[in-house]
Each structure stands twice: as structure tokens, then as C-alpha cells.
GURO-315328 format. One line per 4 residues: number of its first residue (from 1); their letters; for each residue x, y, z of C-alpha. Coordinates in pm, 1 decimal. Example, Ala and Ser with C-alpha at 12.3 -4.5 7.8 and 13.67 -1.06 7.14 Angstrom:
2
1	as	1230.0/-450.0/780.0; 1367.0/-106.0/714.0
END
This chain:
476
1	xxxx	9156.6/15396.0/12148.5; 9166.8/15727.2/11985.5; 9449.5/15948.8/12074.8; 9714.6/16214.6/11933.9
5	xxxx	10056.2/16079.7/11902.1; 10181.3/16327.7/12178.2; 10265.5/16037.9/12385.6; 10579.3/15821.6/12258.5
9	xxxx	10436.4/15433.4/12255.1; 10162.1/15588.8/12057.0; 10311.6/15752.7/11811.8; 10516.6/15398.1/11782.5
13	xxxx	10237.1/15214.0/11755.2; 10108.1/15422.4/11515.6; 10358.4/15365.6/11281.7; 10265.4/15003.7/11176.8
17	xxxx	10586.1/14874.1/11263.7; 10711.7/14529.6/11410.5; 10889.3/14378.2/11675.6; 10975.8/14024.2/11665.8
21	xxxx	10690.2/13967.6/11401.2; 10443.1/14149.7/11677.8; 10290.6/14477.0/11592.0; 10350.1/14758.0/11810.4
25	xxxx	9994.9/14865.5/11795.6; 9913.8/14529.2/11918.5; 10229.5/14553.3/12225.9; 10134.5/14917.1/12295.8
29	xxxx	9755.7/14798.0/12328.5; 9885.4/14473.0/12559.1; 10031.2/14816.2/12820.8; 9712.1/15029.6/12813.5
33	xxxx	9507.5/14691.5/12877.9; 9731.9/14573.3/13210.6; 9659.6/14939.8/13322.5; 9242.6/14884.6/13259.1
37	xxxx	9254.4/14572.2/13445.8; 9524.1/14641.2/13743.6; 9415.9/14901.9/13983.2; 9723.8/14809.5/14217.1
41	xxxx	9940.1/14967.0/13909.8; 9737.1/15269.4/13858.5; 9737.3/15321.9/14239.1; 10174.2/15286.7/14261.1
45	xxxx	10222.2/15522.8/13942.2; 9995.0/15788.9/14111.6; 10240.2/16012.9/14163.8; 10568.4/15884.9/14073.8
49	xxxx	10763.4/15716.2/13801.7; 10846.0/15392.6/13651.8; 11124.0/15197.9/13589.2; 11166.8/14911.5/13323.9
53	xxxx	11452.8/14726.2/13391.8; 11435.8/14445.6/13043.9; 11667.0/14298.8/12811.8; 11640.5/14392.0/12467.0
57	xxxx	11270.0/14300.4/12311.7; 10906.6/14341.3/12235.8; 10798.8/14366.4/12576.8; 10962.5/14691.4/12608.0
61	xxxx	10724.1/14911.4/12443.6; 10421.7/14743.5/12658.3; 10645.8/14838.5/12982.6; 10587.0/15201.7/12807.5
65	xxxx	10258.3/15214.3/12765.6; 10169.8/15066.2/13116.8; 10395.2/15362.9/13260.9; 10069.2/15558.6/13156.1
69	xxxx	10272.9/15917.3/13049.7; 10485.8/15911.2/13358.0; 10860.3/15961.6/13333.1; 11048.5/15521.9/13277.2
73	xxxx	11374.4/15497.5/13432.3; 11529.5/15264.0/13154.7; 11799.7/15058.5/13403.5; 12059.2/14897.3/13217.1
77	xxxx	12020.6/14520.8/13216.6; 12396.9/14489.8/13298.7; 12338.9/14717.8/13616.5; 12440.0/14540.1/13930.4
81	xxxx	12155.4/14553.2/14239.5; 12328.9/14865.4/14423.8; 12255.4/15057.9/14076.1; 11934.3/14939.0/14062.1
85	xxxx	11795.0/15025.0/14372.4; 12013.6/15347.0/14397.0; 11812.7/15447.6/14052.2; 11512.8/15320.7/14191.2
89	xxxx	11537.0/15531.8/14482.9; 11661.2/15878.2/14313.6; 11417.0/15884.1/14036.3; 11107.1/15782.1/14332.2
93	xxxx	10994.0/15449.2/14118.7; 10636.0/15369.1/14237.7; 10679.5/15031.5/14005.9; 10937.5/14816.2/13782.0
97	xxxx	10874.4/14669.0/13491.3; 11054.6/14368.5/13433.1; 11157.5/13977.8/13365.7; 11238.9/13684.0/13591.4
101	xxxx	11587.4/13675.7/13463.1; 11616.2/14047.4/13626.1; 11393.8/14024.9/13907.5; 11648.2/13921.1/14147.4
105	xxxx	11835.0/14291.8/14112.8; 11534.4/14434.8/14293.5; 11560.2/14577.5/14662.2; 11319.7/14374.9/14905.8
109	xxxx	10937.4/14580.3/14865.9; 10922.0/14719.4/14536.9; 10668.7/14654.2/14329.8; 10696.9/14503.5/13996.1
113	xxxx	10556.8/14334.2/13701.2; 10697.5/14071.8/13500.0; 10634.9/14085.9/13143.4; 10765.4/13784.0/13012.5
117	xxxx	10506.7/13686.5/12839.4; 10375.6/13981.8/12719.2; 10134.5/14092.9/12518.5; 9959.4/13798.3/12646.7
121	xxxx	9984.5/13801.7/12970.1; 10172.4/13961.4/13278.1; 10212.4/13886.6/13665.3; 10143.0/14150.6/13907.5
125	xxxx	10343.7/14182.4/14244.5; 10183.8/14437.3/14493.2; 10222.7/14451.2/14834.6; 10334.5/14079.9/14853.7
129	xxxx	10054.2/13922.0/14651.2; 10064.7/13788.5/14299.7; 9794.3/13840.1/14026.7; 9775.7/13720.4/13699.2
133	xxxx	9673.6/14000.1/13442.5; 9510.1/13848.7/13128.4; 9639.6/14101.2/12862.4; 9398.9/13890.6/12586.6
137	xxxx	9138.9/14184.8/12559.3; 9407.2/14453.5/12393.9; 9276.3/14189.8/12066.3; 9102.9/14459.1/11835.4
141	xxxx	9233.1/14757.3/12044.8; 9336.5/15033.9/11746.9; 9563.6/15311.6/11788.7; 9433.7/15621.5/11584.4
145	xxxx	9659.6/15938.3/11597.3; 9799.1/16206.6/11399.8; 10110.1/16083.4/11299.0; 10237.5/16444.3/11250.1
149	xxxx	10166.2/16556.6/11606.1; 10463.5/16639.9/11832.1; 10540.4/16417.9/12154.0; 10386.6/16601.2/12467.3
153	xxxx	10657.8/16846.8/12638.2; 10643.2/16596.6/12982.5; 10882.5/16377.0/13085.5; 10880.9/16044.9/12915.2
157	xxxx	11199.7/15892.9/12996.0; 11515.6/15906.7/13271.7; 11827.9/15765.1/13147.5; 12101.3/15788.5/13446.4
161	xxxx	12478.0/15874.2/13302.0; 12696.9/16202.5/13335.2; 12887.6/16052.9/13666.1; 13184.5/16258.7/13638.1
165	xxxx	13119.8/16381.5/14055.8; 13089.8/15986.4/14163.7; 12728.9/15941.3/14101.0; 12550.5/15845.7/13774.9
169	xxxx	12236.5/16172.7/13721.9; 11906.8/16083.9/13610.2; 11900.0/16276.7/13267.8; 11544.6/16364.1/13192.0
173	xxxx	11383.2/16373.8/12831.9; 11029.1/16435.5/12711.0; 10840.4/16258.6/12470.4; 10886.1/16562.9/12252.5
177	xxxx	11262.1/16542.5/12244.2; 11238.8/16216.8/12204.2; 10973.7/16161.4/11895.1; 11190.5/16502.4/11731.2
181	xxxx	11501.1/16290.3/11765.3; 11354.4/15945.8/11612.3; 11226.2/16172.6/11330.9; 11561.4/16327.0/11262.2
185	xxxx	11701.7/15995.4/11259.9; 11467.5/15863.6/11023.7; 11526.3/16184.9/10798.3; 11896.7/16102.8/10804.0
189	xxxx	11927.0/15771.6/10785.9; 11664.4/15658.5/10554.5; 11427.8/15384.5/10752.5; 11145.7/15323.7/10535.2
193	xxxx	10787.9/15070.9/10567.7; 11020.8/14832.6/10368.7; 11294.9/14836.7/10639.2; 11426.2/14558.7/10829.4
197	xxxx	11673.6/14673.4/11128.7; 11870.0/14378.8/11372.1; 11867.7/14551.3/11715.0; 12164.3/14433.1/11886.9
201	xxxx	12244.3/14678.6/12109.7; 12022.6/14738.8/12475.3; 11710.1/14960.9/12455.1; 11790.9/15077.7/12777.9
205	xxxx	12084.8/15237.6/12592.3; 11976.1/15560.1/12447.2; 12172.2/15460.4/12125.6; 11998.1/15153.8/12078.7
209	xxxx	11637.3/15298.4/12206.8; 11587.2/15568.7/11972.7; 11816.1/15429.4/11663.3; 11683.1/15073.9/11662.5
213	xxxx	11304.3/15057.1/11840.6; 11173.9/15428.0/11794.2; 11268.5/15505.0/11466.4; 11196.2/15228.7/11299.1
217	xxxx	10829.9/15180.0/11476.3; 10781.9/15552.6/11347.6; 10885.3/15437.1/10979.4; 10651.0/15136.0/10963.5
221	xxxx	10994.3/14925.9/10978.7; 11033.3/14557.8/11106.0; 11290.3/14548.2/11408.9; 11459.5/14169.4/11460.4
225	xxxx	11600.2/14203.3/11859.0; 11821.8/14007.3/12002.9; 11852.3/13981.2/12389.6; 12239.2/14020.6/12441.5
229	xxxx	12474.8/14063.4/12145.9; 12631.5/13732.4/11976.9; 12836.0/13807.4/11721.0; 12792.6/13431.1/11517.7
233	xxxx	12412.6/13492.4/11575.3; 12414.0/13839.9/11449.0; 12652.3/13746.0/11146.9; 12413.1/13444.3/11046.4
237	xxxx	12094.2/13711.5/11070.3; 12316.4/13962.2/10870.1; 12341.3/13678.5/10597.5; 12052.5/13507.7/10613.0
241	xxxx	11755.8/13697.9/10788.6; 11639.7/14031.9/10518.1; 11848.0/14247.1/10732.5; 11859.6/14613.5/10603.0
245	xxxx	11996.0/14871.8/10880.1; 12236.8/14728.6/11138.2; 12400.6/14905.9/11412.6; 12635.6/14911.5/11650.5
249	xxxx	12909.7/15035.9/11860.9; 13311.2/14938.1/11780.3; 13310.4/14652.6/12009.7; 13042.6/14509.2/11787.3
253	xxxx	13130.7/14576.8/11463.8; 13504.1/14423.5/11582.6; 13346.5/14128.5/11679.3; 13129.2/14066.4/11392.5
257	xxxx	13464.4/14101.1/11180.1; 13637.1/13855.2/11347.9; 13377.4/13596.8/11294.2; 13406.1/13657.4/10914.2
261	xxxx	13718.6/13703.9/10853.7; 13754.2/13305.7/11032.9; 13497.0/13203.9/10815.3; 13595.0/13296.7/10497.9
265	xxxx	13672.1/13634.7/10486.2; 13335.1/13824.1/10337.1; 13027.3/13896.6/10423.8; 12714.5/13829.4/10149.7
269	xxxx	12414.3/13989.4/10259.2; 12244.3/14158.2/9985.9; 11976.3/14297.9/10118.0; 12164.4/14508.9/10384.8
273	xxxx	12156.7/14871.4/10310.8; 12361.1/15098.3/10560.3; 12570.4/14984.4/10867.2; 12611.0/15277.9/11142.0
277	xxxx	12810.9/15315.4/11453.4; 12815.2/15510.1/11754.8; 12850.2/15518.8/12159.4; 13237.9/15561.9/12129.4
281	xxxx	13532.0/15647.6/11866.2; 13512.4/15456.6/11562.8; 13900.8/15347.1/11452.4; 13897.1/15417.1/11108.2
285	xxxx	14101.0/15035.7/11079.7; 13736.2/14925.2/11167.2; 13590.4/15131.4/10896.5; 13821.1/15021.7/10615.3
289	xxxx	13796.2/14650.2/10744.3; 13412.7/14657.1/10715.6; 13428.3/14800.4/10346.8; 13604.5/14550.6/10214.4
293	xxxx	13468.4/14258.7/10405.1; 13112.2/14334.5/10313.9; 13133.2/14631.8/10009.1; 12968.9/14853.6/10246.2
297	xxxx	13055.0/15215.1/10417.5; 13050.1/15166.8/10795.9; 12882.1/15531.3/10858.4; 12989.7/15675.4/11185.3
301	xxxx	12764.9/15897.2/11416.5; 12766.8/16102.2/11731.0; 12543.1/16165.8/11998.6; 12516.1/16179.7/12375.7
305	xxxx	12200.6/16065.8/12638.1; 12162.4/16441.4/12718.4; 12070.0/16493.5/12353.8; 11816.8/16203.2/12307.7
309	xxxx	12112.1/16090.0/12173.9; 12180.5/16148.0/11792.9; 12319.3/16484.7/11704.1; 12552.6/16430.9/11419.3
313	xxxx	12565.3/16139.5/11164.3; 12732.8/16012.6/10809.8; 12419.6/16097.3/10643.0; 12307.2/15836.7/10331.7
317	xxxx	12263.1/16063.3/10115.5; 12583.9/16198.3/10151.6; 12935.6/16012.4/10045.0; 13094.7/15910.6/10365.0
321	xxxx	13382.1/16038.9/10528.2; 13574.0/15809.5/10716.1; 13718.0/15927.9/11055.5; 13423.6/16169.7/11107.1
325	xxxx	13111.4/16191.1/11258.4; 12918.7/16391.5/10996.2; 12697.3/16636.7/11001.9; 12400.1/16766.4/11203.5
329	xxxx	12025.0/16605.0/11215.8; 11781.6/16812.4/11027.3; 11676.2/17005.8/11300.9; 11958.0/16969.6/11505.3
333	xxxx	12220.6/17257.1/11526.8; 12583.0/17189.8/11644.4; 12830.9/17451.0/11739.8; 13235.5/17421.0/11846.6
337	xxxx	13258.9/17697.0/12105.4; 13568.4/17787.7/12374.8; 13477.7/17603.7/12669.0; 13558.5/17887.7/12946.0
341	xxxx	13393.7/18121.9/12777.5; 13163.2/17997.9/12528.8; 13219.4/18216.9/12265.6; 13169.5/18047.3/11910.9
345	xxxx	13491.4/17914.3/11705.9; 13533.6/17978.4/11393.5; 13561.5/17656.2/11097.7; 13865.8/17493.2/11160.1
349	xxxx	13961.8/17608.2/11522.0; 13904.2/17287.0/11801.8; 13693.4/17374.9/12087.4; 13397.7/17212.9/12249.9
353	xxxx	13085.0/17035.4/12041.5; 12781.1/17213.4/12142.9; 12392.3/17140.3/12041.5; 12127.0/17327.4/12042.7
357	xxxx	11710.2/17232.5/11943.2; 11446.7/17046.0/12040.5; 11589.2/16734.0/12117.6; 11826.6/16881.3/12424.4
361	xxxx	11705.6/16750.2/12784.4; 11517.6/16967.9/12986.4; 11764.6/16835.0/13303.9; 11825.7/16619.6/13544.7
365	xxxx	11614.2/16463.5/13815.1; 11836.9/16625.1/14076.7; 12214.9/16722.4/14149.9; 12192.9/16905.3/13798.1
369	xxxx	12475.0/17153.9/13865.6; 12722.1/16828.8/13820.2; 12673.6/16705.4/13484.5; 12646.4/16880.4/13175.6
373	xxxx	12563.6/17227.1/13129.4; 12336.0/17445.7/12887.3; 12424.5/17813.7/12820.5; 12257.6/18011.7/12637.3
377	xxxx	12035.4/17731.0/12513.2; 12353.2/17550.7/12422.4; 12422.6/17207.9/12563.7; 12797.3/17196.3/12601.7
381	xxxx	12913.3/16808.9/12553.6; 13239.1/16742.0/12750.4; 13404.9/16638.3/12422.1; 13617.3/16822.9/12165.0
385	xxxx	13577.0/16839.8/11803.2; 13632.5/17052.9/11493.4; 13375.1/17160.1/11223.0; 13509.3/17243.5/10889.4
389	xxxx	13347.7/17465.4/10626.2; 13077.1/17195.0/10498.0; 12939.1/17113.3/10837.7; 13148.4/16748.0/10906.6
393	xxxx	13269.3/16755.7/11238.6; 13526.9/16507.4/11342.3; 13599.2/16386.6/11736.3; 13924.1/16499.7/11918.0
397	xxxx	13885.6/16408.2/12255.6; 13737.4/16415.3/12621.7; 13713.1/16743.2/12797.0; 13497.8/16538.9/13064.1
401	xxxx	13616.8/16271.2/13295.7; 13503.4/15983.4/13111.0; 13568.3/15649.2/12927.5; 13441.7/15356.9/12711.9
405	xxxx	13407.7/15045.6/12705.0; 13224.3/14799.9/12524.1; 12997.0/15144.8/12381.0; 12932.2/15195.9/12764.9
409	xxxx	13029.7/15496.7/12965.6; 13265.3/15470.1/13244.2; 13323.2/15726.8/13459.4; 13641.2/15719.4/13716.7
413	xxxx	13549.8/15919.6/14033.4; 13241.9/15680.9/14056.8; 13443.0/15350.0/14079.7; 13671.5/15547.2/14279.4
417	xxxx	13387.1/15633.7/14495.1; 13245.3/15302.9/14503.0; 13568.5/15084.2/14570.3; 13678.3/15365.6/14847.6
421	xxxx	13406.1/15346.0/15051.3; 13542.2/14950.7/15117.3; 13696.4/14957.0/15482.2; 14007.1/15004.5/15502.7
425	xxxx	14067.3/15146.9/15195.0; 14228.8/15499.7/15215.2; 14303.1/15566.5/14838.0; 14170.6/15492.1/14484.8
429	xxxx	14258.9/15588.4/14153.2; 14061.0/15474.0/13838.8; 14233.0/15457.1/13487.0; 14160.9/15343.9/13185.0
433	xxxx	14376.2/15129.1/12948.7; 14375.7/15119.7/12572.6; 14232.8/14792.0/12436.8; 14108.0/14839.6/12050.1
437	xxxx	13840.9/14535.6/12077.1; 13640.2/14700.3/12335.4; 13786.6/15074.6/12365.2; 13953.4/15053.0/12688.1
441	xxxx	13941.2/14827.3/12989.2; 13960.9/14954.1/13379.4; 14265.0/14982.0/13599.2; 14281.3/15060.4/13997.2
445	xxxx	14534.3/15161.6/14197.3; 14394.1/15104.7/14576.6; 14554.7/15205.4/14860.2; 14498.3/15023.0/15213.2
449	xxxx	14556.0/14630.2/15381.0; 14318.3/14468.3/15124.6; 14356.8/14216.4/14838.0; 14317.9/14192.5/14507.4
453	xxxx	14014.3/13924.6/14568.1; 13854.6/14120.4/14819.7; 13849.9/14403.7/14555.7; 13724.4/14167.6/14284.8
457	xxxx	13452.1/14057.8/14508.2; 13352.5/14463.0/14592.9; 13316.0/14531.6/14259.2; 13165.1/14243.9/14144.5
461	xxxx	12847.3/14303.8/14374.3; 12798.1/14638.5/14367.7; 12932.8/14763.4/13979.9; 12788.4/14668.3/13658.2
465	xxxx	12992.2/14430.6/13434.3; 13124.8/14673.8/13177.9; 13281.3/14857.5/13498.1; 13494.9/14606.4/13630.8
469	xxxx	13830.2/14635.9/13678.6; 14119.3/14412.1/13516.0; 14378.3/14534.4/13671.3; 14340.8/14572.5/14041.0
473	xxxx	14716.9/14726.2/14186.9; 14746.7/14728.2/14590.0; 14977.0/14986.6/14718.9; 15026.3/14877.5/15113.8
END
């Protein structure tokens, strides 16, 4: 196949990278065969979007590449079935690609594919039949483009987030913000051919998508994944397995230290290069506990999904400074403005972190006047920050209604919304509560003649895991 690399799986594949000891040329192929050979597909993209709904692996770049250039919902593996289909429905998914261990979050009728066993082969469900696609004939398939070329200014992506009126928004990014971002990233952080980066985190994560599978496909890199996080697997890879970029967010890094520090205390991997976190505030305890348990800076970064995500990063080439979040991407501007009236701050005053370029989402897929806003080309963030004279910015705090946990967003008036519209209920009020190994956990306050189990078993089947309460308190 000859092609420019204006469409993001190409320019991947193009790369010569690795996933799992698979070439993406040869997983990107495996997508643009199962569209040759399944007219059913073809026929439910016409139209409308995607929607891969994977854990972290391989198979996620020939979900890409099957979606043909339309816009992939990436759902959140965690997400429980009222997310799913409620993300199915907004973004008008036509098909979902996904696994067997997923499959079961689907609403009754939608089509999907399972790519478990991808790039060989993949099952087909369409209009209640199943078909076997032989994926074998992608063998010899090449991927010629101009490795230059920027991604195609149509949508490539919808990553839902930015809840803060009750319901998640389908934030909408091209391929071109999205190849401009993984080429900042590998401008700033230094992936090279001879890279080898341990993807931990989800792809459908923005964080982990362009950080850990983009950017190092671009950069010829070899990407180890691992399905869900495990902190003993990850520290035996980190020892044992070549590993030179890891990444992840506090929860991760706290967990990998506690497994060392009960084995022994230190961390010998040799070959690993630069450690980077992001997806929530990095305690600077973390940071000085990683130095001296492995001899390595623990570089801190910034971005949001908006964004496509990274904005601001401990750069390698650059000491790092601990308790910030660096400076700007090449390419990438960032600005601390008043947030009434947008006027600019000068170096040293707090105010709102602003971007600007080519990486800033055109939008949402609807409802766009409640989540983040762009003025005057700038994309304000919801968070607060200070820039000094060199450019380092360093985090202050949540303008937006928002919290973390585990890396993941959590946003109040949506389990409020979600837990009130149980019967009976009259009241809810969302909360979070400090806990350093995983940011903060969620508190309720619920109002009506319910229990704490009936609560438990509301949220349990209609809100992902990383949004569950732990402390449920009934007020009569």
C-alpha cells in the first residue's frame, strides 16, 4: 500500500516500530486487510464512527486502521456498561472494536469485532451472524509514506472527559493534532530506533496513547504492553526486560516503590534511561523516593485530553526540577492568563495555564459550551499554575470541578448525577478525600430512605471502578 502518513496508524506503521515483538506495519496491514475482506464493516462505518473498547496491546493499532479514517471512540476498559453504551450512543458508533473479556459491556445490537487474535485473525458480528475474517493476506503488505507529512486535519480520535455539568463530552482530535503531539513528545523526551518503552498505563488513556504507543511507533521504538498494571510484573520487566522509557502516573510509581523498597530497597536496571509522570500531581516525596531507590530523576509532565495531551514536560535535556511540570513542547505555547478576563499574567503572578498550537482539539462532539473553552485561540485548562522567567511552570490547583484518582479523572456533579437519579434519593454530594497512594478516594453524602448497600450496588453497575465511592454517608 502506498500512502502519505496523513492518517495516524500509517504514519505509526511507518515508523518501524514494535509492539509485543509485532511490527506495526505488519498490525496496521492486519486493519486495512479485515476492511478488504469484510463488506459488513465497510457498510456500518459508512457514515459514522468507531469505537475500540481494548485493554492495553497490539491489537489496538489494527482496531485503528480498520476504523478506515473515521473518528475511534477510545472507551476506557474500566468503563462500566451504562458508559459504554452512553459513549456509544453520543459519538453515533456504527461498530466496536473489541475482546471477549470486554464484549459483555456492549448494549444488545451493536456491532462488533473481536480482535483477540489479531493480526491473524478476527471474528465479525453483524446483524446477528458470525464470520471469521482470515487477516493472513496483510503478509507482504508494505506501508510507504512520507514520514514528514502532517496527520490529515479530520477527526481521528474521541476521547470522552471534561464532566464538570454531570456528563463526560466527547473531546474530538485530528490525526494532525495528534501526529504534532507524538512528535513533540519525541522531540522532548528523546525516544529513539534504539528505544525500549514498558506501557503500563491504558491506551485508551490519552496519556498512555500518545506517550507510550504513538511516539514510540513514530521513533522506530519497541513498546513492551502490559494489559492492566502489576506493580511486581512491571518491577521484574524494569530489572530484567531492556527497559528504557517507563511511565506512569503517582499511583504507579507509589506502587512500584513499595515493591522495592520490600525487596531490598533499590532498583538495578541499567539500561533504563528516563522515568516520567503525569495524569495528576506528582508529590515531590515520590520524586525524591524514586532518585534514590533507582539513581534516576522521576521527570514530571503536564497535559490534558483537550490538548492531545502533553503540553509541558521535564525535558531530558534539561536538569530537572522537582515539584514542576517543566516547560512547553517544541511547538507548543503555554500562557498563565486571569481567568475572567483572559488577559495575560505577567512571570510570577498565578492565574490560569493556557495552550495554544496545533495540538489543541478542534471540540467536542456535542454539548461543547460545558467543558473547556478556547479564546482567542487559547485553550483555557481549569487548572492554576505559575510560569517563572525561564519558562518552568509549576501546578497550584483546580479552577475546574474535578479530581484524581488512580491518574483518572473524577468529576463530582456526574456521580452526583448518576447516584441521584436512584429513587428515592433527594440529595447527593460528591467529595473527594486525600489518600497519597492513589490521589484521593470518593466520598457521598446521600440524602433519602436508602442504604449504604443499595448505593454500593448503584454504583457498582452503572460507574467505572476508579469512580466508586468508599465512603457512602446516609442522611435520613
Amino acid at each position: 500500500m502506498s500512502d502519505s502518513s496523513t492518517l495516524l496508524p500509517l504514519a505509526a506503521a511507518a515508523g518501524g516500530g514494535f509492539i509485543d515483538g509485532l511490527p506495526a506495519s505488519q498490525l496496521v496491514a492486519a486493519g486495512f486487510t479485515l476492511l478488504q475482506r469484510s463488506a459488513p464493516l465497510v457498510r456500518a462505518l459508512r457514515g459514522r464512527r468507531a469505537a475500540v473498547l481494548l485493554n492495553t496491546g497490539p491489537q489496538f493499532l489494527t482496531a485503528l486502521a480498520a476504523s478506515d479514517g473515521h473518528g475511534a471512540v477510545l472507551i476506557n476498559p474500566l468503563a462500566a456498561p451504562p458508559e459504554v453504551a452512553y459513549q456509544i450512543t453520543d459519538a453515533d458508533v456504527g461498530v466496536v472494536f473489541t475482546s471477549r473479556s470486554q464484549m459483555s459491556k456492549l448494549p444488545p445490537g451493536v456491532p462488533y469485532v473481536l480482535l483477540d487474535h489479531a493480526p491473524r485473525s478476527a471474528t465479525a458480528h453483524f446483524d446477528g451472524a458470525e464470520t471469521e475474517v482470515d487477516l493472513g493476506s496483510h503478509v507482504g503488505l508494505s506501508v510507504e509514506v512520507d514520514s514528514a507529512a502532517a496527520g490529515r486535519d479530520e477527526e481521528a480520535i474521541i476521547v470522552y472527559t471534561s464532566a464538570m455539568a454531570g456528563r463526560p463530552l466527547g473531546a474530538v482530535l485530528t490525526h494532525h493534532n495528534l501526529l504534532a503531539n507524538a512528535r513533540q513528545t519525541v522531540a522532548a523526551l528523546g525516544f529513539s530506533a534504539g528505544g525500549h518503552c514498558l506501557a503500563a498505563l491504558p491506551f485508551a488513556h490519552l496519556f498512555g496513547f500518545t506517550v507510550t504507543l504513538i511516539a514510540p511507533m513514530i521513533s522506530g521504538s519497541r513498546v513492551t504492553t502490559m494489559a492492566r498494571f502489576n506493580p511486581l510484573a512491571a518491577v521484574e520487566l524494569l530489572r530484567t526486560g531492556g527497559i528504557t522509557e517507563f511511565f506512569g502516573v503517582p499511583a504507579v510509581f507509589a506502587a512500584i516503590l513499595t515493591v522495592i523498597e520490600r525487596s531490598g530497597g533499590s532498583l538495578e536496571s541499567p539500561s533504563l534511561r528516563l522515568s516520567g509522570c503525569g495524569g495528576a500531581v506528582l508529590p515531590l516525596e515520590i520524586q525524591e523516593r524514586w532518585f534514590e531507590t533507582t539513581g534516576l530523576e522521576l521527570r514530571q509532565g503536564y497535559g490534558l485530553t483537550e490538548a492531545s495531551p502533553v503540553c509541558l514536560f521535564n525535558r531530558v535535556s534539561m536538569p530537572n526540577q522537582r515539584g514542576t511540570l517543566g516547560v512547553a513542547l517544541p511547538g507548543c505555547e503555554i500562557s498563565i492568563r486571569d481567568a475572567e478576563h483572559h488577559t495575560e499574567l505577567p512571570d510570577g503572578t498565578p492565574g490560569e495555564i493556557c495552550i495554544r498550537g496545533e495540538t489543541v482539539s478542534r471540540g467536542y462532539v456535542r454539548n461543547g459550551d460545558s467543558g473547556l473553552r478556547v479564546r482567542d485561540h487559547w485553550l483555557g485548562s481549569g487548572d492554576r499554575g505559575v510560569k517563572d522567567a525561564n519558562g518552568i511552570v509549576t501546578f497550584l490547583g483546580l479552577i475546574k470541578d474535578m479530581f484524581t484518582r488512580n491518574g483518572f479523572n473524577v468529576y463530582p456533579k456526574e456521580i452526583e448525577r448518576v447516584v441521584g437519579e436512584m429513587p428515592a434519593v433527594r440529595s447527593v454530594n460528591c467529595y473527594a478525600i486525600p489518600e497519597p497512594s492513589r490521589e484521593n478516594d470518593v466520598g457521598i453524602v446521600v440524602t433519602g430512605p436508602v442504604t449504604d448497600e443499595d448505593v454500593r450496588l448503584w454504583c457498582e453497575s452503572r460507574l467505572a471502578v476508579y469512580k466508586q465511592p468508599s465512603v457512602i454517608r446516609i442522611v435520613a
